[in-house]
N, C-alpha and C positions, 0 to 999 in steps of 0.2 A: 098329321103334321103338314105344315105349310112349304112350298120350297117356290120360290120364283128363280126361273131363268131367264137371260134377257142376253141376245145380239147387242150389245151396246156400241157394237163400230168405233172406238176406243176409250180410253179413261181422261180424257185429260178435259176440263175443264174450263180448256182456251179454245175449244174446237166445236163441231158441229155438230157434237153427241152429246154436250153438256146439258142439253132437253132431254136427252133420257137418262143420263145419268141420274138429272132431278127426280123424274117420275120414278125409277126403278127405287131409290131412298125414299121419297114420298112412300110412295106401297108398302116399302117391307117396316116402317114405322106405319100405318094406318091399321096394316092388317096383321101387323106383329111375328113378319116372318124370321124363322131364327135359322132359315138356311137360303143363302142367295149363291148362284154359280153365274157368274157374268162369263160370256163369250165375245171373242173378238177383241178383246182387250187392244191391242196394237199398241202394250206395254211394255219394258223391262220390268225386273224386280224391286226395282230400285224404286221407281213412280208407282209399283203396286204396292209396295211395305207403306209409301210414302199416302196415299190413300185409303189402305186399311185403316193406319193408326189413327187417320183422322176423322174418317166416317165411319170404323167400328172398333172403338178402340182397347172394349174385352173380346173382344170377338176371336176365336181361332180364323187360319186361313191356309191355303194351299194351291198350287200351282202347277203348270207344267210348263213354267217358264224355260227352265235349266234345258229342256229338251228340243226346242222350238224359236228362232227367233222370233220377235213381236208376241210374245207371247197368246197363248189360244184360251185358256180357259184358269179363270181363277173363281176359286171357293170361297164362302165363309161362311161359317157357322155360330148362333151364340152360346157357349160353353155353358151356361146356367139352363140352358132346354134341349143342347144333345152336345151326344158326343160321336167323333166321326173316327173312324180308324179309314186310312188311306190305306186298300190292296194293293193298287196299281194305278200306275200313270206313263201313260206314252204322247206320244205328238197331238195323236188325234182324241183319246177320250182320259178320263178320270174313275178307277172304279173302288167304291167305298161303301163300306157296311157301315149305316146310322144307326146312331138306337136316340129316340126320343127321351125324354128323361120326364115330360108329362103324362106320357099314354106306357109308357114301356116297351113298344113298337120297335121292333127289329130288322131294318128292313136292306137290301143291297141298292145301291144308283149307280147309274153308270152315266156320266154326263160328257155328249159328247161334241166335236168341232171338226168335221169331216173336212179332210182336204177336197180341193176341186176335180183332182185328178180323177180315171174313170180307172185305173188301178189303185189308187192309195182308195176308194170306195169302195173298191170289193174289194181288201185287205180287212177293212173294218168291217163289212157285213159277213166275212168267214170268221172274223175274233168272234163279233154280237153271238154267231152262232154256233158256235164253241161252249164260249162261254153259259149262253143259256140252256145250251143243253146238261149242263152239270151243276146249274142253279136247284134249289128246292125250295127257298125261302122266296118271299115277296122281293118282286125286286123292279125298281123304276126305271126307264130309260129316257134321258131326256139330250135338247140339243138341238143345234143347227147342223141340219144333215149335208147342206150345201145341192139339195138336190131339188130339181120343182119338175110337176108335171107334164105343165108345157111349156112353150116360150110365151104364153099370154102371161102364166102364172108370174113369169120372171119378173113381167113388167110391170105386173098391179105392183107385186113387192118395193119397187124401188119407188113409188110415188108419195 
């Protein structure tokens, strides 16, 4: 199964992300992804309902808006090739058992948007390792960890 995630640095279409908002819909129509998790949104619920309905408008979706202002990380999924059960959802990640509905693929994701802080990071790397320690099934991690190797790394990034 296919899943794109994408930093989009926000939703709005009057801004400076609207190049990637193009690309990220480009892709997942080219290559018929039927799970996309945008991060960074810099959304309310209001402009994400208001953007699902218009760029996926059978599509399920989900959020961790209610937790976090500007919201961090919104889902969707297309209901006719899976279906998602939401486990959990906090500030930082999203975790959700998929099942394909093409392959029959059962798998867990955990998608996440790491705060900057050097403790709200290792809050989530004792969760990641909790959690996968009492995983058994296949299970993906994906995300913006908000973390780079060195300071050169930072600055390829922002170019």
């Amino acid at each position: 199964m296919k899943i794109l995630c994408w930093n989009v640095r926000g939703l709005s279409w009057a801004s400076e992300s609207a190049p990637t908002l193009k690309l990220v819909l480009e892709l997942s129509k080219r290559y018929q992804v039927p799970f996309i998790c945008l991060l960074e949104t810099k959304s309310d619920l209001h402009h994400f309902d208001f953007f699902d309905a218009n760029r996926f408008p059978s599509w399920e979706s989900s959020t961790n808006f209610h937790l976090i202002e500007n919201g961090r990380i919104g889902l969707f999924w297309d209901t006719n090739r899976v279906t998602c059960d939401v486990l959990e959802v906090c500030e930082q990640h999203m975790h959700l058992q998929v099942h394909c509905k093409v392959t029959q693929h059962v798998f867990l994701a955990t998608f996440i948007y790491n705060v900057y802080s050097v403790p709200g990071r290792r809050d989530l790397w004792e969760y990641l390792a909790q959690l996968g320690a009492s995983i058994t099934s296949p299970w993906i991690v994906l995300g913006d960890f908000n973390y780079f190797l060195s300071p050169r790394t930072n600055e390829e990034g922002r170019r």
